[in-house]
C-alpha positions in Angstrom: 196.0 44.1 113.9 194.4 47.6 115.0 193.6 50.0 112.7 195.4 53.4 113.6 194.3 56.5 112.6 197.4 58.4 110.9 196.0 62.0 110.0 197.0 64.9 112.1 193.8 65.8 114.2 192.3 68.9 112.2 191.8 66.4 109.1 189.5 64.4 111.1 186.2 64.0 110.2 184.1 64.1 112.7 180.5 62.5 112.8 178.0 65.0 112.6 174.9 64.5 115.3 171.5 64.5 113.3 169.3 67.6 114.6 165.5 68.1 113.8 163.9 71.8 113.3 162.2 71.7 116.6 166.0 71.7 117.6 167.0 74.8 116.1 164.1 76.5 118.1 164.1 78.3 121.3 161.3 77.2 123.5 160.2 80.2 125.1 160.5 82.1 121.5 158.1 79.4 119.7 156.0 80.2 123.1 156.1 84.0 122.9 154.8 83.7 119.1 152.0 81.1 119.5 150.3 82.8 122.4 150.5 86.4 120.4 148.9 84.8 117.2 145.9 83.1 119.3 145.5 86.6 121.2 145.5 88.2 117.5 142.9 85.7 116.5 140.6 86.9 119.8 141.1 90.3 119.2 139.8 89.8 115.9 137.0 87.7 116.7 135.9 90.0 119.5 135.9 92.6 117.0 133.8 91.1 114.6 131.3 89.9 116.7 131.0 94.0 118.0 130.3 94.9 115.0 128.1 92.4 113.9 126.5 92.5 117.1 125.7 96.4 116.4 124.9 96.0 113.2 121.9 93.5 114.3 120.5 96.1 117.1 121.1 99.3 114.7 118.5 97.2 112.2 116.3 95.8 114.6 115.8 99.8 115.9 114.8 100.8 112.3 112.2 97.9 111.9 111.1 98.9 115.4 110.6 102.7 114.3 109.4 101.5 111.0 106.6 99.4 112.2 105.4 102.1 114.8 105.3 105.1 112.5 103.5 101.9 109.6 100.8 101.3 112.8 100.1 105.2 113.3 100.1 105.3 109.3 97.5 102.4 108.5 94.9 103.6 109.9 94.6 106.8 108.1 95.7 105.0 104.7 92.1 102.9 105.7 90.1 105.6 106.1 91.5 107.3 102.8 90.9 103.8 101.5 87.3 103.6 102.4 86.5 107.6 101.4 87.8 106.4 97.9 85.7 103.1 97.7 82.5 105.3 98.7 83.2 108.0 96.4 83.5 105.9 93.5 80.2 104.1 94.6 78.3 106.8 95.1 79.7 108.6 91.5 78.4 105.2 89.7 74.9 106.0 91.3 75.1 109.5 90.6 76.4 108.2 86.6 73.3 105.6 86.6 70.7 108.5 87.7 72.4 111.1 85.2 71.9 108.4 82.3 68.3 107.5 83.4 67.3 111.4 83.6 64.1 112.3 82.2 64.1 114.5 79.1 60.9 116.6 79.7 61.6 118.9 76.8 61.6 116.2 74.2 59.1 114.1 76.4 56.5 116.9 76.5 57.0 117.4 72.8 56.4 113.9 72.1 53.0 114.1 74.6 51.8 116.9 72.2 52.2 114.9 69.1 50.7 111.9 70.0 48.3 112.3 72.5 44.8 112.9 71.0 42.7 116.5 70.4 39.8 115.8 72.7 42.4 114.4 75.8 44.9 116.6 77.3 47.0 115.3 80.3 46.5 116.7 83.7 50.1 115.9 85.8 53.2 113.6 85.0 55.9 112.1 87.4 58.8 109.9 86.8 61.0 108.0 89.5 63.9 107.0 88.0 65.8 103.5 88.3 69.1 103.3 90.8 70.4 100.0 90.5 70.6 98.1 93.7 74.3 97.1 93.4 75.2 100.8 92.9 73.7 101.7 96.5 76.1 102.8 99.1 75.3 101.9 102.4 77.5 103.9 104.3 78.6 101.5 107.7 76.8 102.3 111.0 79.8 102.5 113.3 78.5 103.0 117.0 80.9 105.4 118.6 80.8 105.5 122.6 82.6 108.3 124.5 83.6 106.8 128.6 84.8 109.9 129.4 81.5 111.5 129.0 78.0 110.9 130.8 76.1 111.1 127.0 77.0 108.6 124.7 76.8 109.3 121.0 76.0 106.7 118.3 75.6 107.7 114.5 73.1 106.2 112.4 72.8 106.0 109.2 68.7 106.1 107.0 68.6 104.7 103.1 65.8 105.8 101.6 63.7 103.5 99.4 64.9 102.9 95.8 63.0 102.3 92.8 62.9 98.9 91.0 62.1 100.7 87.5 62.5 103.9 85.4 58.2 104.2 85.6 56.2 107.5 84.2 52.8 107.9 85.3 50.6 110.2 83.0 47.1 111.2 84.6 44.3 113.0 82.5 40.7 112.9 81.3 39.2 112.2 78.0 35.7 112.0 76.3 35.0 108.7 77.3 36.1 105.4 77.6 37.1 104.8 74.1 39.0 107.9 74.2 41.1 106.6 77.3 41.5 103.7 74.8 43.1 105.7 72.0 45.5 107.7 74.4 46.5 104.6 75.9 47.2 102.7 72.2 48.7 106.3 71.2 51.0 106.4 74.3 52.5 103.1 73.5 53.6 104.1 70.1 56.6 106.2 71.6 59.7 104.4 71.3 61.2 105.1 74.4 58.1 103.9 76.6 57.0 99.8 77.5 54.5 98.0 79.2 52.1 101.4 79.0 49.3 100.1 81.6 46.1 101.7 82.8 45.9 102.5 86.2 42.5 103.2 86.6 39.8 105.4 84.4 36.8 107.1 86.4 33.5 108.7 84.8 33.3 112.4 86.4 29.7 112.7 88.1 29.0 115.5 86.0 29.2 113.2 82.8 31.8 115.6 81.1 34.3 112.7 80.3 36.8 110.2 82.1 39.9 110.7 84.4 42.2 107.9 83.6 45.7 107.3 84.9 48.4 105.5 83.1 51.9 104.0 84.2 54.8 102.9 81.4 58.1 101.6 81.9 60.8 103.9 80.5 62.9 101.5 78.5 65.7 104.8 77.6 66.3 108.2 77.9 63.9 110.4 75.5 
């Protein structure tokens, strides 16, 4: 027998046809949206790399102004440099030869004590000590114009420096034992070493001996 379907036609139910979400959507819509968003994304892109793109050449400009005006700057800061270096040299030397000045009022003083009645001293000179690592040798820089038909070069003279603080006493005595006593006498100051005779000479005339005597001056008198 065949069934038969005896509901009026409204209280049919009717099979429902299965649909997907890619159903409900209109093709050109889902188009129109997708192509907006990826031009969104370029925009934005485009704009980023601008700015980062400006931002890179803005800094590169400032290193490039900052290492020009650093290159016209170093070679003054060098010179300033070097004035300073040579200052401070040549205010140790001027130290060292301050400390290792001669005293003459105390050294005289001391002279009159100790050297003996019948001797009496005739001249004295002193060359103080400069030590040779406070010399300053300023550089010899040759400097050569081409625009001009004379060149110019500076040069630079050091004058001879002394190894030792020395005094050297000349004088005349009595005789030769009296250039003996001055000499023992001499080396009984404190602040003299090493007192040496030079040389001692009988006059012609017979009237005594002119002797000359060097010491080391181991400190200021």
């Amino acid at each position: 027998m065949e069934a038969v379907n005896l509901l009026p036609p409204e209280h049919k139910v009717r099979a429902k046809k299965r649909s997907t979400p890619a159903d409900n959507l209109d093709g050109r819509k889902t188009l129109r949206t997708g192509g907006l968003a990826a031009l969104a994304i370029v925009v934005l892109l485009g704009a980023l790399y601008g700015y980062e793109r400006s931002v890179v050449s803005s800094k590169k400009s400032a290193l490039a102004k900052d290492q020009a005006a650093l290159a016209e700057i170093k070679p003054k800061a060098d010179a300033i440099k070097a004035a300073q270096a040579s200052t401070a040299a040549r205010l140790s030397v001027i130290a060292n030869v301050t400390t290792s000045r001669m005293n003459w009022d105390k050294a005289l003083n001391d002279f009159a004590r100790i050297v003996p009645t019948d001797s009496f001293l005739t001249s004295l000179s002193f060359a103080a000590l400069v030590p040779t690592s406070s010399i300053v040798t300023p550089a010899v820089t040759p400097t050569t114009t081409t625009t001009s038909t004379d060149p110019t070069t500076s040069t630079t003279t050091v004058a001879p420096v002394a190894t030792a603080s020395t005094l050297t006493v000349a004088g005349t005595a009595p005789g030769t034992v009296a250039v003996a006593r001055v000499l023992d006498r001499l080396a009984l100051i404190p602040w003299l070493s090493n007192v040496t005779l030079g040389s001692a000479t009988r006059s012609g005339d017979g009237a005594g001996n002119s002797f000359n005597i060097t010491a080391t001056v181991s400190q200021e008198p």
